[in-house]
C-alpha positions, 0 to 999 in steps of 0.5 A: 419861315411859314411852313407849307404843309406838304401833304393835304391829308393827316393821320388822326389819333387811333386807339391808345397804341395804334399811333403811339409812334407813328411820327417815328415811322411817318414824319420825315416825309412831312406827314402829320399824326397824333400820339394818344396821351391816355396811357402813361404806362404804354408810353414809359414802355415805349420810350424804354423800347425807342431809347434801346432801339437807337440807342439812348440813354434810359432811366425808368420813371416809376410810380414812386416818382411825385409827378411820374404821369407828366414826367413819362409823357414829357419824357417821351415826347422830348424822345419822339421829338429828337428821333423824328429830327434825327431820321429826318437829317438823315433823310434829307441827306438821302435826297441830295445823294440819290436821285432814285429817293428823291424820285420815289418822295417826290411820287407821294406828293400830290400832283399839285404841290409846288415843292414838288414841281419845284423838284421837278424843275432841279431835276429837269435843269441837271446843273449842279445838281446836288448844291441846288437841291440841298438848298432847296429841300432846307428852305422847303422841306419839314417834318410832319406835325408830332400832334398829341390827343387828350380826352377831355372826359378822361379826367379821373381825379387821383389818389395817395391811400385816401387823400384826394391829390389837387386838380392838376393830378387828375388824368388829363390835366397831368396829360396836358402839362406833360405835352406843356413841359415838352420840347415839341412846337405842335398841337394838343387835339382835345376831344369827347367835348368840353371840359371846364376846369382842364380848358382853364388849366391852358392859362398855366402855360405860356406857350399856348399864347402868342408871342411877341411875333405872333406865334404859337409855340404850342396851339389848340385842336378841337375836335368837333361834330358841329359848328354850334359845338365849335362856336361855344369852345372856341369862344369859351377858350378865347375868353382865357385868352387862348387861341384855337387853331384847328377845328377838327370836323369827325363825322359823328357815327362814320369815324373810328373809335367813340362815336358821338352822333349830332342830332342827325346833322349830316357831315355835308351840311356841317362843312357847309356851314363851316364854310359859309361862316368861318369868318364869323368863327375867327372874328368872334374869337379874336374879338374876344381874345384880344380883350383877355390878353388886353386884361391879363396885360400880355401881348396881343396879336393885331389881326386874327391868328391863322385858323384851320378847318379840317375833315376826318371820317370815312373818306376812301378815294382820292376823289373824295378827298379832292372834292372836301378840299376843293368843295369846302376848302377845308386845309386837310382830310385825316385818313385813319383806319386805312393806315391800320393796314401800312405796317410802316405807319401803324403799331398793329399786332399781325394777328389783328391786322390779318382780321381787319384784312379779312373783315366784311361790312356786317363785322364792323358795328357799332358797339355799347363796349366802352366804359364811357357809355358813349357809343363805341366803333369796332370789330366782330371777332377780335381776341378781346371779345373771345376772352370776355366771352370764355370769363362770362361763360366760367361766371367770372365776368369782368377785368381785373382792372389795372390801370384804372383809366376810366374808373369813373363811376362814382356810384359805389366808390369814391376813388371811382370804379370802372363798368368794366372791372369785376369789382363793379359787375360782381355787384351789379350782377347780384344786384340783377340776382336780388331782383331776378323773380321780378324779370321775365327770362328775355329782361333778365338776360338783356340787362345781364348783357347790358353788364358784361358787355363792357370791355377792358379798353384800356388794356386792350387798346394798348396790347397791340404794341406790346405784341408788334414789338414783343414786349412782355403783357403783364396780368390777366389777358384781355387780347386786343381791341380795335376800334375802326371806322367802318369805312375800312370794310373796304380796304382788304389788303395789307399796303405800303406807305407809298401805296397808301399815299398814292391811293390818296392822292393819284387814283392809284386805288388799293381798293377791291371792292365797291364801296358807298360813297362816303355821303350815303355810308354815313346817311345809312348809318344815321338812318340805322341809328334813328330806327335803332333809338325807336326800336331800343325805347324801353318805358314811357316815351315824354314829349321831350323825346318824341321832339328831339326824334323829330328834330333829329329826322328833319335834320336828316331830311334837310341834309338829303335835300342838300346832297340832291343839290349838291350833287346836281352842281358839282363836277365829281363824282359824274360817273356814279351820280345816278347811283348816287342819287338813287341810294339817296331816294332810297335812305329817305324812303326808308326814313319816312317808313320810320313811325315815331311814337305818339305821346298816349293821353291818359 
């Protein structure tokens, strides 16, 4: 039986706690979301939570345990797999008993869903009421996707004392073989870009092949910011034999978490050229994947398998999400940091929700905390950011570093150290010491900051959890981090489910504020960085430089061009169109006024 999905949004992945178990809380009403698979402690802590809670069975998976990464996650997820059927049995029945359930479900549908204009019929015939309707919700109702994220760059190789462990125990392979050994029949959402050796790994698995019916038991997200990007991943795992079905467009700045900036190609020019040649995308991939499952002498499906494209980053209204779905055709558009706020969808701390409520636009930036080195969204204010500071202050910069999940750097250990561990910054900082008469009072502090500014992510992205449901914080206290996208600035109240979900779909906006279109947020955004990168150039700028910044705005200019089309054509967004139009004029103008440096000839 093909499942229809019934909701036309999903919510994406969001920290490391954040949506660890949102499909408890969410996926008997059919709506999909993404469990981190990054932090194997905070999992084995929330399935020992879960199993107390509806009372299962437990028993802890302990480091000493040869495979324990995989084990926790596969363990957890056969946990969330079985409580999600339970609560939706439950639910279903719930339907049939009661009219004022169904009539409540049936009011977070969209308008134009046929399940839910099909309910309406039974409710309207009143004839055997109960019979009818219990047939009709087990041939038209599933639960939402329990979908699961890896970070490709998250692949830290692992350690016994000194010997190096083989491959498949590096972070993200044993993450991958967790959701692989799982019971679940949903998606494995890859993000941060390419990762050779982990794609490769996909082979050991045969649930991300087809079967003898064509299906999947398990399939592939990607995550992308670009269709270049998606064209050489797709093609790369379909050469293994392996099928993509979902590209996932996040705007590169507008969007929560790591933020990965294309070369100023803006999200409207993107999903159009998605749109304009998604057929070339399932043809060159199935093209190439017959011919590997041809080789691998395994079956092979005749016509290309289902491929969707979906949207996520900075979308608010009900209008906006309308018109990506109608304008681009794309399947779904993830909402994500406005959920942080439905206490029934998220795992947030109140202390922190109450900060996001009360957040305005100049507290949410873009940020150099991560360890990753990759440009990181968050928020002024949190518990994470006063406890670095008071360490800074009392000269004892850095974490204490337990977890080690992005103890990547290679520069002064080979196990790997972590930028944001004391051990790592105590030598950098003697290292800036050593060289301190040599720096002016203005360098000095700067390349301090540059140091201390790096954040425990992988603690503070997982305290939120542990304080929601009291359980015990071990070690030094690092508070939490959020990572939002900017678009919640805009959002300033805590919401129900069935509030968030009306606001999606009906106009019945929980929003109190103006806010800019999602187009124009993202286009400012692009601008701030462009100035930013030209302000920020520290050394000679090399002609490869000064091309990439004139590639980066001409791209920028082009999507401006674009919009100014785009908007002149379609039928949304009428009553803001001037508006609009003007703070498009406006961004250009400012582009423009933007010097990008000339080559000196020696």
């Amino acid at each position: 039986m093909t499942k229809t999905p019934l909701h036309t949004f999903h919510i994406p992945v969001m920290g490391l706690a954040y949506t660890i178990d949102s499909p408890i809380r969410v996926a008997q009403y059919g709506i999909s979301s993404v469990i981190a698979l990054a932090d194997d402690d905070l999992i084995e802590k929330m399935r020992n939570f879960y199993s107390t809670k509806f009372n299962i069975p437990y028993e802890e998976i302990t480091q000493k345990f040869h495979d324990y990464r995989a084990e926790r996650i596969t363990s957890y997820l056969n946990l969330v797999d079985k409580i999600v059927k339970d609560k939706f049995e439950s639910f279903k029945t719930e339907l049939t008993e009661s009219k004022t359930a169904l009539e409540n479900f049936m009011s977070m549908l969209p308008n134009t869903s046929d399940i839910k204009k099909g309910f309406q019929n039974l409710l309207d015939d009143g004839i055997a009421f109960k019979e009818n309707i219990q047939h009709y919700i087990e041939s038209h109702l599933f639960p939402g996707d329990i979908d699961v994220n890896i970070m490709t760059k998250l692949d830290k190789d692992n350690f016994i004392k000194n010997e190096q462990l083989p491959i498949e125990f590096n972070d993200a392979h044993a993450a991958l073989r967790g959701f692989a050994n799982s019971n679940l029949e949903s998606s494995v959402v890859l993000s941060a870009g390419m990762n050779p050796r982990l794609f490769g790994y996909f082979e050991n698995f045969k649930d991300f092949f087809p079967n003898e019916k064509n299906e999947l038991k398990k399939k592939i997200i990607l995550k992308v910011s670009d269709f270049r990007s998606a064209m050489i991943q797709g093609n790369f795992l379909a050469k293994k034999g392996l099928w993509v079905s979902e590209y996932r467009i996040e705007s590169g700045l507008n969007c929560g978490g790591h933020a990965f900036a294309t070369d100023g190609l803006l999200l409207g020019t993107i999903l159009e050229e998605f749109k304009q040649k998604k057929d070339q995308l399932v043809q060159s991939a199935h093209d190439l994947m017959i011919k590997a499952l041809e080789l691998k002498n395994q079956h092979f499906p005749k016509n290309p398998l289902e491929l969707k494209i979906t949207v996520q980053g900075g979308v608010g209204t009900a209008e906006e999400h309308e018109f990506l779905l109608d304008e681009y055709k794309v399947d779904s558009v993830g909402w994500g940091s406005p959920f942080l706020l439905v206490p029934e969808a998220t795992s947030v701390d109140q202390e922190t929700r109450n900060l996001l409520m009360n957040a305005k636009e100049d507290d949410f930036y873009l940020s150099n905390i991560s360890p990753l080195g990759v440009p990181f969204n968050t928020l002024r204010g949190t518990t994470n950011e006063f406890l670095k500071q008071k360490r800074i202050h009392e000269n004892k910069a850095g974490s204490s570093c337990p977890k080690k999940f992005l103890a990547l750097s290679k520069e002064y250990d080979p196990h790997g150290i972590c930028t944001a561990s004391k051990k790592y910054q105590d030598i950098k900082l003697e290292e800036l010491e050593a060289k301190k008469d040599s720096l002016s009072a203005d360098e000095f502090e700067k390349s301090k900051i540059k140091i201390t500014e790096k954040s425990c992510l992988c603690v503070g992205l997982a305290n939120a959890s542990y304080l929601e449901n009291d359980i015990k914080i071990k070690g030094q206290a690092q508070g939490v981090v959020i990572c939002p996208g900017p678009n919640l600035a805009y959002f300033d109240q805590e919401v129900s489910l069935k509030e968030m979900v009306q606001h999606i779909y009906q106009e019945k906006s929980v929003l109190r504020t103006e806010r800019p279109h999602l187009f124009v947020k993202e286009l400012k955004m692009y601008v701030d960085y462009f100035r930013n990168e030209i302000e920020t150039i520290s050394g000679e700028v090399t002609a490869n430089q000064i091309k990439k910044w004139n590639s980066f705005k001409s791209n920028i200019l082009e999507g401006i061009e674009y919009y100014q089309n785009l908007f002149s054509s379609v039928l949304y967004f009428k009553n803001d169109e001037k508006k609009i139009k003007n703070q498009f004029d406006f961004y250009k103008a400012q582009l423009n006024a933007i010097q990008i440096p000339k080559l000196e000839l020696v």
